[in-house]
C-alpha positions in Angstrom: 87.1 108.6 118.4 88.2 105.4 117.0 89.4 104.1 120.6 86.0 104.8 122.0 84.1 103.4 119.1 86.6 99.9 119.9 85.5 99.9 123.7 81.5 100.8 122.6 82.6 97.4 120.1 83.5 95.8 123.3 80.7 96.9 125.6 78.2 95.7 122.4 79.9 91.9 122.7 80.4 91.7 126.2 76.3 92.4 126.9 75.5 90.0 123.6 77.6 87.0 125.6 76.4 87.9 129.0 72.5 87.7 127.9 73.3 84.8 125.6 75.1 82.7 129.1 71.8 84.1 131.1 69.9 82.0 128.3 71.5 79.1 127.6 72.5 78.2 131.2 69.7 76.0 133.2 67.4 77.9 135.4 67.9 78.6 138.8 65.2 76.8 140.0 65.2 73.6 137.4 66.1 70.7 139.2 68.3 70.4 141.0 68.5 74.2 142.2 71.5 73.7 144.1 73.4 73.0 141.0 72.0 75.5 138.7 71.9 77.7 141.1 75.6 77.4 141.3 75.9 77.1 137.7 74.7 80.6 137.1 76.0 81.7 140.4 79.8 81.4 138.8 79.1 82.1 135.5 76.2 84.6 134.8 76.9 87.3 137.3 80.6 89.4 136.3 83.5 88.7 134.6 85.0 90.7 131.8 84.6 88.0 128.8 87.7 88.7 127.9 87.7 85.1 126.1 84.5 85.3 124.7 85.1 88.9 123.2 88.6 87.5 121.8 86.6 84.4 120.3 84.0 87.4 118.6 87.3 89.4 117.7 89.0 86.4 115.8 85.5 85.5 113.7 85.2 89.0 112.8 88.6 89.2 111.3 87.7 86.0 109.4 84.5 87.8 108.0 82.2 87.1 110.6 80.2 84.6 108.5 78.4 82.8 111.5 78.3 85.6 114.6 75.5 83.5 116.4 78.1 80.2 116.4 80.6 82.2 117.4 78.6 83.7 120.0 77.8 80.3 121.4 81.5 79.4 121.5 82.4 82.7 123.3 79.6 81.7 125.8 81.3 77.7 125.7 84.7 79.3 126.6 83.2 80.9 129.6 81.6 78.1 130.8 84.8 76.7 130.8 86.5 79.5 132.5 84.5 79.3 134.8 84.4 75.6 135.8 88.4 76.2 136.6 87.7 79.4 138.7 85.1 77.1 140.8 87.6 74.5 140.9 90.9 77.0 141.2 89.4 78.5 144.4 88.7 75.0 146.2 90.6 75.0 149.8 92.3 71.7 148.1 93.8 74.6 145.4 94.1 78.0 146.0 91.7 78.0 148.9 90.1 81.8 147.8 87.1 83.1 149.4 86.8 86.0 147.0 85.9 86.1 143.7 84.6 88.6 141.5 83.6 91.2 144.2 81.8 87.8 145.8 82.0 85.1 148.0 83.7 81.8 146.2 81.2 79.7 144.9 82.0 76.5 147.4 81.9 79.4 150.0 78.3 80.3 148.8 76.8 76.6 148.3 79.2 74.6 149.4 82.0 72.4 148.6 80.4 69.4 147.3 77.7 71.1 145.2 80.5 73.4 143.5 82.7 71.0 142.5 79.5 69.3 141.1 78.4 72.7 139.4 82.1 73.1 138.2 81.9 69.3 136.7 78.6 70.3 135.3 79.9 73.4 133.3 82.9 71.7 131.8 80.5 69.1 130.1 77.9 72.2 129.3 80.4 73.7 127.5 81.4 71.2 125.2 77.7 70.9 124.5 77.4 74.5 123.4 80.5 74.3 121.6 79.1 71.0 119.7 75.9 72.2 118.6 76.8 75.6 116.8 75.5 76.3 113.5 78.5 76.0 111.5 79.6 73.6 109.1 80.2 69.9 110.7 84.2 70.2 109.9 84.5 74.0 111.7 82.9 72.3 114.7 84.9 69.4 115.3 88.4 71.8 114.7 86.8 74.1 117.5 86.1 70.8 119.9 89.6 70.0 119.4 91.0 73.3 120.4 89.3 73.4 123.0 89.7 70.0 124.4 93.4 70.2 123.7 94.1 73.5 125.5 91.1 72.1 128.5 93.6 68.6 129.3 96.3 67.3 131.2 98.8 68.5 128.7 97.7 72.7 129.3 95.2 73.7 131.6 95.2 70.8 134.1 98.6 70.3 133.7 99.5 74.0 134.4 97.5 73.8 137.6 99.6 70.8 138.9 102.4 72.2 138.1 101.4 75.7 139.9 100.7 73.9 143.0 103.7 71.2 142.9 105.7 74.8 142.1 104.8 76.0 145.8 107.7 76.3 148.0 110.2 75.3 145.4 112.7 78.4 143.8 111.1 79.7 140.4 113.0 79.0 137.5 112.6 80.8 133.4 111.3 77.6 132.4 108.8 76.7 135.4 107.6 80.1 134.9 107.3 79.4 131.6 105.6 76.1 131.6 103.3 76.8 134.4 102.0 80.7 132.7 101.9 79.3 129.4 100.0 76.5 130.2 97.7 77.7 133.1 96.4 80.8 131.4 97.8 81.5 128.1 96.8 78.3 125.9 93.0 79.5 126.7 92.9 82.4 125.6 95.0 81.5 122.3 92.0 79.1 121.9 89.5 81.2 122.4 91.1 83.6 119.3 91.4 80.9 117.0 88.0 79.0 117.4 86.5 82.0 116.0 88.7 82.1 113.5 88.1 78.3 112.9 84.1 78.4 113.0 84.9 81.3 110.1 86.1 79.1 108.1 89.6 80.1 108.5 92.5 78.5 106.8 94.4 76.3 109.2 97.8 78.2 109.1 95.9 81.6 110.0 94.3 79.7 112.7 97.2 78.7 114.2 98.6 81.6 113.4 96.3 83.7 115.6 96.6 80.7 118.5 100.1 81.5 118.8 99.3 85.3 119.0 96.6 84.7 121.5 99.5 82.8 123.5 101.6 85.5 124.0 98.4 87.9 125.2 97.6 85.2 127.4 101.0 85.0 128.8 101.1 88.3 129.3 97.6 88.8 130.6 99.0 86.3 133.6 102.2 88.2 134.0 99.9 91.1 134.8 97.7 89.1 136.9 100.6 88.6 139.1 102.0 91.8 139.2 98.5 93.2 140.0 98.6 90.2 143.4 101.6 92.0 144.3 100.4 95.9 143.9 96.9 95.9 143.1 93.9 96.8 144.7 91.9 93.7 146.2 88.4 95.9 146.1 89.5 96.5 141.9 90.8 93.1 141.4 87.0 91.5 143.1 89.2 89.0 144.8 92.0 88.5 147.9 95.5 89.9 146.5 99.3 89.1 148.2 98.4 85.6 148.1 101.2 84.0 145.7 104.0 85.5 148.2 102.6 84.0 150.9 102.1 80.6 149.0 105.3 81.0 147.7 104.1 80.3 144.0 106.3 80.4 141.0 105.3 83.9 139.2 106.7 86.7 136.6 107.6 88.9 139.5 109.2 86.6 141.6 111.6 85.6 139.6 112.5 88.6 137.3 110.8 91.3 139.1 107.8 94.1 139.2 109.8 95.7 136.4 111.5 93.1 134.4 107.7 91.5 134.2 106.2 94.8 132.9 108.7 95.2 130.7 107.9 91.6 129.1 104.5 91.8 129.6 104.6 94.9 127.6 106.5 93.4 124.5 104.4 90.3 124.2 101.7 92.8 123.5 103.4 94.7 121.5 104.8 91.6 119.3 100.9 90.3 119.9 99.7 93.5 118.1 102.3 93.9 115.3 101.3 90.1 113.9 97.2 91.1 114.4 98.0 94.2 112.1 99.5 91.6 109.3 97.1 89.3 109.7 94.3 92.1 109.0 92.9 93.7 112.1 91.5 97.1 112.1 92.5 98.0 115.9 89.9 96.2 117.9 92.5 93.2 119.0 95.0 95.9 119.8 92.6 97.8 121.8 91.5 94.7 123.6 95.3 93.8 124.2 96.1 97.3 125.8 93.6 96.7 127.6 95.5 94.1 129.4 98.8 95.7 130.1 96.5 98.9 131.3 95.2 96.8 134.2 99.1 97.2 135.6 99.5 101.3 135.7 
C-alpha cells in the first residue's frame, strides 16, 4: 500500500512540473515560433522528471518550506536537461534521430534553430532558477550547484570526454570520469538544490549531492546496459548505438553482469544514507525505480 501511495507521490509531482514547464516556457507562437516552438518541442512533451521529482524529494525531506521554489527549480533542472539532450543528439555528437518516442529536435526544426532553442533553454533555466521565492542566500547556493555541475569541469566536460573516449579501450577510471561527470553530477544537483532552497544545512546538502551521485552513476550504468538489451520502442529512442560507436560504458568494460551488480549496490548504498538522513521511502522508491528499468 505504501509502494503505491510513493508512485501516486510521484505521479502527483511529475504532473505539478509538467503543467508548471507548459507555463513558464514561451508560447509556441510568441516570436520567434521557430524557437519556442522548439523550446517546448524538447521540453514540454515526455520525459520522466526524474530530476525534477528528485529536486521535490530533497525539499520535502528538508520540510518542504517553499514547494512552489522548489517547483520552479525542478522545472530549471529540466530545462537544463533538456538543452543537453538537444545538443547530445546533434550529428556533431551522438547523431540520434530518436528521442522520446519522437523525432530529434534538429530532426524536427532543424539544425540551426535547435541548437538555438538548446542555447535558449540553458539561459531559461538559470532564469527560473534565479527568480524563486526563497530567501536571497538559498538562491545563489542553488545557482552555484547548478552552474558547477552545468560547466566544463562535469557536464561539458563529461561529454568531451565521451566523445574523445570513442574508439579508444575503456578503462575503470574513464568510465568513471566520463559516467560521473556526464550524468551523475546532475542529478546529485538536482537532490541537493531542494535541499538547499529548504534551508538545509550545508553538510546535509552535500551530503545528499554525494548520494544523488551514486544514483546518478548508477542511473547511467543502467542506461547503458538497457542500449545493449533494451527495447528501443520502451527506451523512446535508437538502442545498440555505443557498440557501434565504440564508446567507453559500464558493460564494456566490466560486463552486463558485473554492471548490474554495481549498479545495484550504488542504490543500495544510495538508499541506506537517505534512511539516515530521514527519508520515509519515497527516495528509495524513486531509486528502485532506476535499477527496475534493467529486469
Amino acid at each position: 500500500m505504501r509502494e503505491a501511495g510513493f508512485g501516486a507521490r510521484i505521479a502527483d509531482d511529475r504532473r505539478a512540473v509538467n503543467d508548471r514547464l507548459a507555463m513558464l516556457l514561451p508560447r509556441a507562437d510568441e516570436e520567434p515560433a521557430s524557437l519556442h516552438g522548439a523550446m517546448r518541442y524538447a521540453t514540454v512533451d515526455g520525459g520522466k522528471r526524474l530530476r525534477a521529482i528528485l529536486c521535490l524529494a530533497g525539499h520535502r525531506l528538508c520540510g518542504d518550506p517553499r514547494r512552489e521554489a522548489a517547483l520552479e527549480a525542478g522545472c530549471a533542472i529540466e530545462c537544463l536537461h533538456a538543452y543537453t539532450l538537444i545538443h547530445d543528439d546533434l550529428p556533431a555528437l551522438d547523431n540520434d534521430d530518436i528521442r522520446r518516442g519522437k523525432p530529434s529536435c534538429h530532426k524536427a526544426y532543424g539544425e540551426a534553430v535547435a541548437i538555438l532553442a538548446g542555447d535558449a533553454l540553458l539561459a531559461l533555466a538559470f532564469e527560473m532558477l534565479a527568480r524563486c521565492d526563497a530567501p536571497a542566500e538559498q538562491v545563489l547556493e542553488s545557482v552555484r550547484i547548478l552552474s558547477r555541475a552545468a560547466g566544463s569541469r562535469y557536464l561539458v566536460g563529461g561529454q568531451v570526454a565521451d566523445l574523445e573516449g570513442e574508439g579508444s579501450e575503456p578503462t575503470e577510471e574513464r568510465v568513471r570520469f566520463i559516467h560521473s561527470r556526464k550524468t551523475a553530477e546532475l542529478i546529485g544537483a538536482s537532490l541537493s538544490i531542494g535541499a538547499a532552497l529548504a534551508g538545509a544545512e550545508r553538510k546535509k546538502t552535500m551530503e545528499m549531492h554525494e548520494i544523488g551521485r551514486s544514483a546518478g552513476f548508477a542511473f547511467q550504468i543502467i542506461d547503458d546496459i538497457l542500449d545493449v538489451e533494451g527495447s528501443a520502442e520502451k527506451a523512446g529512442k535508437a538502442l545498440r548505438k555505443d557498440e557501434k560507436r565504440k564508446k567507453i560504458t559500464h558493460p564494456a568494460h566490466f560486463g552486463i553482469g558485473v554492471s548490474r551488480e554495481t549498479a545495484g549496490r550504488l542504490i543500495a548504498d544510495g538508499v541506506r544514507a537517505m534512511e539516515v538522513l530521514g527519508d520515509d521511502g519515497y527516495v528509495r522508491h524513486i531509486f528502485s525505480l532506476i535499477v527496475e528499468r534493467s529486469s
